[in-house]
Phi, psi and omega in degrees: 000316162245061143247346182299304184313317205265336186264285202334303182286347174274310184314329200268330176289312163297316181306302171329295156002280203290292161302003182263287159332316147323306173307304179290341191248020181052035174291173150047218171321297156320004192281144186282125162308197160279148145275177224265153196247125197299133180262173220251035136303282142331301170278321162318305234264314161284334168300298213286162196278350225304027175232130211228157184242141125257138240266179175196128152332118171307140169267107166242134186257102203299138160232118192273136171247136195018280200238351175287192182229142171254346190144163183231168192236116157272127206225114199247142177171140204239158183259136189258140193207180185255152175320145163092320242237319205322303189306320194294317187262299214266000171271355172234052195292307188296327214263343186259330172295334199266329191269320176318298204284334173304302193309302192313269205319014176212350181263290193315311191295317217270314200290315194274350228267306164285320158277151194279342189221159179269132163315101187281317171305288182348302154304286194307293174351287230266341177279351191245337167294307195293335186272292177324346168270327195276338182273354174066192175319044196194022194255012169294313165267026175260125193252345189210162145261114173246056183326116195274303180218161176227104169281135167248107183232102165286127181323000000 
């Protein structure tokens, strides 16, 4: 009786083996077609660009060590949007620079507190929650944030 048991789990164990292996090495069942070769419509069609950027005025964002000024972080970057889309971000121009510099101005300190270096995701993440709040059902169309430069100029 238990040897009936130890070869059931060794059969159950090779067969896994073995079908685990198919899988990673795309064999058998598991094998990839070809893939179907694109006509060249489709590749015009990936080539051309279809994504435009607008710019958004460099921040520079003050950093206080007690009652002093310690340096400032200057932070240059565009919202990448789809064509066509530009008027929809430059009709709330105003409304999306005043919610960036607030949020900056409380975030860079909080960000910078434990670390020696700034967190770039970190920054986009909190920079693309701030554009989704203020475009609201419009915030589909900011598709990326694309931070150009982050300056450190100490005090």
């Amino acid at each position: 009786m238990k040897k009936a048991i130890i070869f059931l789990v060794l059969l159950v164990v090779v067969v896994g083996a073995v079908i685990g292996a198919l899988y990673f090495l795309e064999l058998g069942p598991f094998e990839k077609g070809e893939p179907v070769p694109k006509t060249q419509e489709e590749l015009e069609l990936e080539r051309t660009d279809n994504k435009s950027t607008v710019k958004i005025k460099a921040f520079t964002i003050p950093m206080f060590q007690g009652e002093r000024v310690a340096g400032s972080i200057q932070v240059q970057f565009e919202l990448e949007v789809e064509k066509g889309q530009e008027e929809v971000i430059n009709a709330k121009m105003l409304r999306l620079e005043d919610a960036y510099l607030r949020d900056l101005y409380v975030f860079m300190p909080r960000l910078l507190r434990n670390k020696e270096k700034l967190d770039i995701l970190a920054l986009k993440r909190r920079l693309k929650r701030v554009t989704n709040k203020v475009l609201g059902e419009e915030a589909n169309v900011v598709t990326d944030i694309l931070i150009q430069s982050v300056a450190d100029n100490p005090g």
